[in-house]
N, C-alpha and C positions, 0 to 999 in steps of 0.2 A: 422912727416912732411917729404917732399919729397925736397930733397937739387934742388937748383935752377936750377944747369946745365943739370938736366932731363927734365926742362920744356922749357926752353928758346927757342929752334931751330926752334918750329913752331909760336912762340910771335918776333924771330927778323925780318921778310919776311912781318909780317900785318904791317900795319898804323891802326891810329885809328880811328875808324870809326864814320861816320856825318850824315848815312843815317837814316828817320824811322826804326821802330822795323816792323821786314817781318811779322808779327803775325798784321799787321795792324792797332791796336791799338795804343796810343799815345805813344810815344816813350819819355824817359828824353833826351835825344839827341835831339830832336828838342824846348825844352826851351834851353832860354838865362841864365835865373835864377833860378839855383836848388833849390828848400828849404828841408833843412839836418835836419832830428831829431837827437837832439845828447842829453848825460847825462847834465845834471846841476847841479849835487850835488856829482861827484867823482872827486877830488884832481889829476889833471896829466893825465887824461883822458876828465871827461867833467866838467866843472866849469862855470856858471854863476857869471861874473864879477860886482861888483855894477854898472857899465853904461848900464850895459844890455846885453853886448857883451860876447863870448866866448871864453875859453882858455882850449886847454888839448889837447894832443897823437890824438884824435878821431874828433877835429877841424882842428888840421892842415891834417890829413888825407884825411880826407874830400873837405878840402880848395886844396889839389894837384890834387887829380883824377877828381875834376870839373876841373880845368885848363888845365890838361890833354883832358877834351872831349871837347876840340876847346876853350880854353879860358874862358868856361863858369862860373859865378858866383854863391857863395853859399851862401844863406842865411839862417840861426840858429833857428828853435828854438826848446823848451825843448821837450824831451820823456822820461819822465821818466818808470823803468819797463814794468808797464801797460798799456803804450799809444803806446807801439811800434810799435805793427802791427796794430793797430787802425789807427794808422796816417798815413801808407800805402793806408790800403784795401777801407779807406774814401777820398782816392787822397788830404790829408793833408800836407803830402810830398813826396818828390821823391824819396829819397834814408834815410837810417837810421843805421846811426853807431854808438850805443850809447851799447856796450858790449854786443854785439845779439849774441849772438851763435846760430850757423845752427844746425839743429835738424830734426829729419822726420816730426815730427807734425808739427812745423813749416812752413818746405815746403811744407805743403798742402794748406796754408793760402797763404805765399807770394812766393815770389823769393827771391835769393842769389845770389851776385857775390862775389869773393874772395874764400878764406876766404881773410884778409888782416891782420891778424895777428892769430898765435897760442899760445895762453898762457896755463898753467898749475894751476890746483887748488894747491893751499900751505894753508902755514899757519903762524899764526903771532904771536909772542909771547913777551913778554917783554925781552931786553936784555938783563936783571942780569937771565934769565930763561939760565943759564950755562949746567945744564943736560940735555933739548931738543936737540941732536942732530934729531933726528927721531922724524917721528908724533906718532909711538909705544911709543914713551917714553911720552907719553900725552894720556896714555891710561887712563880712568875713570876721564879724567881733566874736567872743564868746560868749554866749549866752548861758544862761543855768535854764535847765529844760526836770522839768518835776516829773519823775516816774508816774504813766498811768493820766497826763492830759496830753490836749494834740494841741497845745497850743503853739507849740514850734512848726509843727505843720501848717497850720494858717500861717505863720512867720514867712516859713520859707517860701508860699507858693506865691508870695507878693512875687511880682514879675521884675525878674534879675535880682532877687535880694538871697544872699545866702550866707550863714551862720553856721560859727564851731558850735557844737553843742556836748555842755558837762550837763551829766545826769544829776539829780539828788531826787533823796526821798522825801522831802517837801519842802515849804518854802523858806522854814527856818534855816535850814541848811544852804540854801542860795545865799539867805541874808548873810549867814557867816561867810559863804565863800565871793560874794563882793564888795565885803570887807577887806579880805585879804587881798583882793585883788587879782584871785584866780580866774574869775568870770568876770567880764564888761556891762553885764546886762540881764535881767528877768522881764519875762513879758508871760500874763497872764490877764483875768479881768481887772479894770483899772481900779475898781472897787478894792480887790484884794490887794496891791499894788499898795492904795492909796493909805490902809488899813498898817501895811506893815511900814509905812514913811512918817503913821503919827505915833507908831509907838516907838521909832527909830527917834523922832524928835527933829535931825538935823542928818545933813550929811547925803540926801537921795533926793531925786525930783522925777518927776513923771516927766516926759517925750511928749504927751499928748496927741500920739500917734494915731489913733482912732482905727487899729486895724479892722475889726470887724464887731456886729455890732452883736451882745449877747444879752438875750431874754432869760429873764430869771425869771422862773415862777414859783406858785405854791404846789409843790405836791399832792398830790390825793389818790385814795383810791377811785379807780373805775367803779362806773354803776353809781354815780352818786350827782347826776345833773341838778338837783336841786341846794345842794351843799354849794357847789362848784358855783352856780348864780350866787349865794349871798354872797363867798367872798370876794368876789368879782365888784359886786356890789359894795362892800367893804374897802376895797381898794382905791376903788372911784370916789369913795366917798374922801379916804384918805388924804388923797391929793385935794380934792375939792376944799379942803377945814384947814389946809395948809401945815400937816402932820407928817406928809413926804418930805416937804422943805425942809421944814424944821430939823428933821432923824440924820437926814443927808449933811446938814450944817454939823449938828451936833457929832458925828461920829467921822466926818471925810473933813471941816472944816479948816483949810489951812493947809491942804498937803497937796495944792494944785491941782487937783481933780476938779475937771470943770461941772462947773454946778450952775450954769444957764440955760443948758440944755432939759433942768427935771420938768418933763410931762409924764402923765400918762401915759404907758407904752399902748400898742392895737392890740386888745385881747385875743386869746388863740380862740374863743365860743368854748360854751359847754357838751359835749355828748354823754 
C-alpha cells in the first residue's frame, strides 16, 4: 500500500465531479439513484437484515462515496460471488462492492475505481490453537477451502507449506465444521475472517499471517472515466475526514485484525 501523503496533493486542488463520463456513454454521475451490488451473507461486511435492508463495512462504504458524488442515493441489492460482474456488464447495477478484488482478467470485463480498501489473506483458527503462532506451524493441518476461491492455492504455493483441504459451499459451513473440529483452520480475506470472529463473539482468533495482500475495489462499468475520478476522489477523501478509520473500528473492532496499517491503498488510474 502506498501511505496517503504520496497521493493527496493532486486530490486536494479537484472537487468532485457532476459532469458525464467524456467516453460518452452513460455516466453514474448522471443518476439520482445508484443501485449498489453488495454481499448478503458476510457478518461486518455485507449482511442481509430480516427487513430486507443492509448492514456491513461495504454498505456504509457505499452509502458515503454516493453522498459524496452530489448527494446521490444508494440503493442494495445482493451479488453474491457469481453475480458480480454480471450485474455490471447487464447494466443491473452501477457500482459493486461486495469483496471484488481488482485482478487483470477482471479488468477486461469491467472497470475499477479505488481500490477502497486493502486487506491481506490470514487465517483463522480456534483460540485454545496455543501453538499457531505462524501459518507454518499449520503445515499438513486441515483446512476448510470454500467452493469457487483460490485462496488455498495462494496457501499452498507458500514455499514448503502444504494443507488437507475440506471443501464447503461457503463460509458458514467452515464455521460449523471448526467447531466441530473437523477442520483446523480457514484462510481467506482477513476482513472476511475478521467479520465472521465478531459475530462468533469468542472462541477464534486471527494468525496474522499476512499471506498476500488483496485490493478491493468499486466496481463499475467501462466507458465511464469520469464517474471512475469522482469516486476515487471520494475515497481519498474518506480516508482524509477519518471515515475509513472510523467503519474499520466500528465493524472489525476487537477481533484482532490489525488496524495500523489503514492507508489509502495506490489507485489502479482511471481509463
Amino acid at each position: 500500500m502506498r501511505a496517503l501523503a504520496t497521493f493527496v496533493p493532486a486530490v486536494l486542488v479537484a472537487g468532485l465531479l457532476t459532469a458525464c463520463g467524456q467516453s460518452g456513454h452513460s455516466s453514474l454521475l448522471d443518476k439520482e439513484t445508484l443501485v449498489v451490488g453488495v454481499r448478503s451473507d458476510l457478518p461486518g461486511l455485507g449482511m442481509r437484515r430480516p427487513d430486507g435492508t443492509f448492514e456491513g463495512f461495504d454498505i456504509d462504504v457505499a452509502t458515503y462515496v454516493a453522498g459524496a458524488l452530489g448527494h446521490k442515493k444508494a440503493r442494495f441489492v445482493t451479488a453474491l460471488a457469481a453475480d458480480r460482474i454480471p450485474l455490471l456488464t447487464s447494466g443491473r447495477a452501477d457500482m459493486v462492492l461486495a469483496t471484488l478484488s481488482v485482478t487483470p482478467e477482471r479488468k477486461t470485463k469491467i472497470a475499477f475505481a479505488g481500490p477502497y480498501y486493502a486487506s491481506y489473506q490470514d487465517v483463522l483458527v480456534r483460540a485454545d490453537e496455543a501453538g499457531v503462532r505462524g501459518v507454518r506451524d499449520l503445515k499438513g493441518h486441515r483446512f476448510c477451502g470454500v467452493e469457487g476461491t483460490d485462496t488455498i492455492q495462494r496457501l499452498t504455493a507458500l514455499h514448503g507449506m502444504t494443507a488437507r483441504i475440506v471443501p464447503a459451499k461457503d463460509y458458514d459451513q467452515c464455521m460449523t465444521m471448526i467447531r466441530a473440529r473437523t477442520v483446523d483452520a480457514i484462510t481467506t480475506n482477513d476482513v472476511i475472517l475478521a467479520g465472521l470472529i465478531r459475530r462468533e463473539g469468542q472462541g477464534f482468533r486471527l494468525v496474522n499471517a499476512r499471506i498476500s495482500e488483496q485490493n478491493t475495489g468499486i466496481g463499475i462499468r467501462q466507458g465511464d472515466p469520469d464517474g471512475c475520478d469522482a469516486l476515487n476522489r471520494a475515497i481519498t477523501r474518506m480516508y482524509q475526514d477519518g471515515t475509513a478509520v472510523k467503519l474499520v473500528t466500528k465493524w472489525f473492532g476487537g477481533t484482532g485484525l490489525d488496524e495500523s496499517m489503514i492507508e489509502i491503498p495506490q489507485f489502479e488510474g482511471c481509463l
